[in-house]
C-alpha positions as CSV (number, residue, x, y, z in Angstrom):
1,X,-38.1,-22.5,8.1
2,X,-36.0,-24.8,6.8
3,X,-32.0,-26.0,7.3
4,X,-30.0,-25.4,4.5
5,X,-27.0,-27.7,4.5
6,X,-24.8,-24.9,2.2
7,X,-24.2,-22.1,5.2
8,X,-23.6,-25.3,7.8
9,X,-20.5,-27.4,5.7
10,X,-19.0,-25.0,2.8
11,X,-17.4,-26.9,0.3
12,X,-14.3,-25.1,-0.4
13,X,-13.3,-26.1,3.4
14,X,-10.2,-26.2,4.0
15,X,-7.7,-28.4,6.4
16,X,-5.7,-26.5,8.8
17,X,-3.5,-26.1,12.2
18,X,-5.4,-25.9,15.6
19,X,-3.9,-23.6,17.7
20,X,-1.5,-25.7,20.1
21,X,-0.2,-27.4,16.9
22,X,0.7,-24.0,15.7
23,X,2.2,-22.8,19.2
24,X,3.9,-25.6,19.0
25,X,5.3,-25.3,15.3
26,X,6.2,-21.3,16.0
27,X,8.2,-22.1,19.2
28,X,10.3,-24.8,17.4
29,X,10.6,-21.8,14.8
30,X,11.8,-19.3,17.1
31,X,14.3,-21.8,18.6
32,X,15.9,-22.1,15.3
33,X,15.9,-18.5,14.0
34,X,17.6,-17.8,17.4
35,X,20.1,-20.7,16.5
36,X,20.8,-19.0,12.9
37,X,19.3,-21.7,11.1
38,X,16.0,-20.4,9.9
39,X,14.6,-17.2,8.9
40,X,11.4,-17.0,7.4
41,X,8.2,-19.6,6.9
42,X,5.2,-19.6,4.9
43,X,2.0,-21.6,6.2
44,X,-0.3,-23.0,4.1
45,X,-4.5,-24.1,4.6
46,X,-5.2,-26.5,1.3
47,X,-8.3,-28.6,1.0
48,X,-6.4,-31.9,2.4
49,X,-2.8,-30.6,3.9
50,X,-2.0,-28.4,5.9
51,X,1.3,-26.9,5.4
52,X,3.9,-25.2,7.6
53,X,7.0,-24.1,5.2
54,X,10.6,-22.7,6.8
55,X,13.0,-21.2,4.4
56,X,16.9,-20.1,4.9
57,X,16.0,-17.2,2.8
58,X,12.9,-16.0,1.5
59,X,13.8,-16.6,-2.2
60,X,14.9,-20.0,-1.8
61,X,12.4,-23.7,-1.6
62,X,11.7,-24.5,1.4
63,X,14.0,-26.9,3.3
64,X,11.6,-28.3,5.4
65,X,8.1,-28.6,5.3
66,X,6.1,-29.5,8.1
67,X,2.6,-31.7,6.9
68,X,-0.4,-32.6,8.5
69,X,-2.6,-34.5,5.8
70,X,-5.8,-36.1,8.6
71,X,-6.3,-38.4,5.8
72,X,-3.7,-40.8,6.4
73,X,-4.0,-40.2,10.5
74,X,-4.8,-43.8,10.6
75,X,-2.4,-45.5,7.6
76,X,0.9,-43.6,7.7
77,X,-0.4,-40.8,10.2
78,X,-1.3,-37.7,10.0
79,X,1.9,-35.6,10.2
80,X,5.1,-35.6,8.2
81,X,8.7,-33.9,7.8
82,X,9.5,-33.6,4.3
83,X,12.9,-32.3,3.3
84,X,14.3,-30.5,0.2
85,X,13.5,-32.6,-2.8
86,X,10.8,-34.3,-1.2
87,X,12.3,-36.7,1.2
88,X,10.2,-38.1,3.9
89,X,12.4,-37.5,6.9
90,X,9.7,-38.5,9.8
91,X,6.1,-40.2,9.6
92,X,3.7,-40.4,12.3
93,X,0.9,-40.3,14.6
94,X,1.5,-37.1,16.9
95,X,3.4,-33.8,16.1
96,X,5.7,-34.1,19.2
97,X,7.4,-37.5,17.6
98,X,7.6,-36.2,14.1
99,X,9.4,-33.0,15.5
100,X,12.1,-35.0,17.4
101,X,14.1,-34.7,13.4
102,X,14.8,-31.1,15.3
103,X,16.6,-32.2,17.9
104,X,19.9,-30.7,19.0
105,X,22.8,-33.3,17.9
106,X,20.4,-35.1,16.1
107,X,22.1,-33.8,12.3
108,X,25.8,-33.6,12.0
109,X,28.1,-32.5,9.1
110,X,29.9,-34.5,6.9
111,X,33.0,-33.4,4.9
């Protein structure tokens, strides 16, 4: 019998969350739909990003998207906040820095 290397490594594989990255995306979710500044999200498996989307409203772009691209884990790093229009807000190495952009106080409006 003989190993066939297809059924072991498909090629459409695809690049996504592990599950602590995830519980750790939905809780910072749930902390802002409870603070009236989210409401829906959209996550995405691709071949070389992974992709965790929030929206105001359903209809709309997203305003943030959350990245994790392992290709870069050892240039730019691995995760990545990317706001409307494609700015990078935060860059780095571990998901718990990148998500400090979240922090309470951390945005203020400016009239």
């Amino acid at each position: 019998m003989a190993f066939d290397p297809s059924y072991a490594a498909p090629g459409g594989a695809r690049t996504f969350f592990e599950r602590r990255e995830l519980v750790r995306l939905l809780s910072l979710y749930g902390r802002m739909v409870a603070a009236g500044e989210w409401r829906d999200y959209a996550i995405d498996g691709l071949r070389d990003v992974a992709v965790f989307s929030v929206f105001r409203r359903a209809s709309e772009q997203p305003l943030y998207r959350i990245e994790k691209r392992p290709a870069l884990a050892r240039r730019q790093g691995a995760w990545a906040v990317i706001g409307q229009g494609g700015v990078i807000l935060r860059r780095g190495q571990e998901l718990e820095q990148v998500l400090r952009v979240f922090d309470k106080g951390r945005f203020r409006v400016v009239d």
